[in-house]
C-alpha positions in Angstrom: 0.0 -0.1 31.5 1.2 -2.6 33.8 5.2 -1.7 34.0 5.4 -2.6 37.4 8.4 -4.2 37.3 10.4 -1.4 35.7 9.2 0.7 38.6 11.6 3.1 40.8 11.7 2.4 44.2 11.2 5.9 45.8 11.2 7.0 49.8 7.9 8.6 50.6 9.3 11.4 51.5 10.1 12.7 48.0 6.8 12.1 46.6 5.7 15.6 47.8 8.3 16.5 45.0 6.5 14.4 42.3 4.9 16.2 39.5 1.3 14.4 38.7 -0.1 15.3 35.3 -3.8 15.8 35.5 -4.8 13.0 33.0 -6.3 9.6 34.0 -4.2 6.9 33.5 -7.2 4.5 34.5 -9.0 3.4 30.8 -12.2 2.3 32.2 -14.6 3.0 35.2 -14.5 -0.5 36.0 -10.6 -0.4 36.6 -11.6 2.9 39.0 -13.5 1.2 40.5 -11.5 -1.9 41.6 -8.8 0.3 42.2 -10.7 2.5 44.9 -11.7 -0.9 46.7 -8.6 -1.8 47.2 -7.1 1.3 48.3 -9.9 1.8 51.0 -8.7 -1.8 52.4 -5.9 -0.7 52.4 -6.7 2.4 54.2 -8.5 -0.4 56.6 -5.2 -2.5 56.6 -3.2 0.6 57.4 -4.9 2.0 60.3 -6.1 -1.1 62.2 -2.6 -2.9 61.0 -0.7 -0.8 60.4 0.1 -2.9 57.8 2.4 -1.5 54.6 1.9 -1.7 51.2 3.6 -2.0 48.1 1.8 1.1 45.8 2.6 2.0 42.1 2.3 5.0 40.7 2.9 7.5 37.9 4.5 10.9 38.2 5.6 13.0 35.1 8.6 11.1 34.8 7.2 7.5 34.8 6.3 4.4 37.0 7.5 4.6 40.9 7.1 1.8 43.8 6.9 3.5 47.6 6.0 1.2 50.6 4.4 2.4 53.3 1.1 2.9 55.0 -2.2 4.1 53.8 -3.5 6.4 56.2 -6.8 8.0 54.1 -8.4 6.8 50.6 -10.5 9.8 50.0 -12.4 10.7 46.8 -9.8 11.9 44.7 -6.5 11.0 46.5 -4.9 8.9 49.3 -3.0 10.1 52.2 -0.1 8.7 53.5 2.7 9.4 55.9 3.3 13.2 56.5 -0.2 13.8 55.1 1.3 13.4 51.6 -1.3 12.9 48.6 -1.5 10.9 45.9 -4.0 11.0 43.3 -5.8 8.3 42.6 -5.9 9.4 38.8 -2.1 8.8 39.0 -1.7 4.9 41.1 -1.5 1.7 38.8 -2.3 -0.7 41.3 -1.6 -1.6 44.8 -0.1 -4.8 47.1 -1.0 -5.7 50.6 
């Protein structure tokens, strides 16, 4: 799971264009779990900070890298820059 370094560096902007299959690509509840903790600092990082991030993530058509700013880590996505969502279903891991 961890092809991070084959990711494609995409501008936030086109990830409103991403297609995000509705599977988990998370294996265990534990991984969720860790994941969501580190969004939410990030969220903290993002709006006190306004500190960037590195995230990965998974679209239909495979691993991509945006950097920018976590505004929101809600329940089922994250919100970035122009209110654009991510699912958390869909993000590999994350870098502050």
């Amino acid at each position: 799971m961890k092809t991070l370094y084959n990711a494609q560096l995409i501008n936030k902007e086109l990830i409103s264009n991403c297609n995000f299959p509705p599977t988990d690509i998370h294996q265990t509840k534990d991984e969720i779990v860790i994941l969501k903790h580190k969004l939410e600092q990030a969220a903290k990082l993002g709006n006190i900070e306004k500190q960037k991030c590195k995230l990965y993530f998974q679209d239909n058509e495979g691993v991509k890298l945006v950097e920018t700013t976590v505004w929101a880590a809600c329940e089922k996505n994250i919100v970035i820059k122009y209110g654009i969502c991510i699912p958390i279903r869909r993000i590999i891991d994350i870098e502050y």
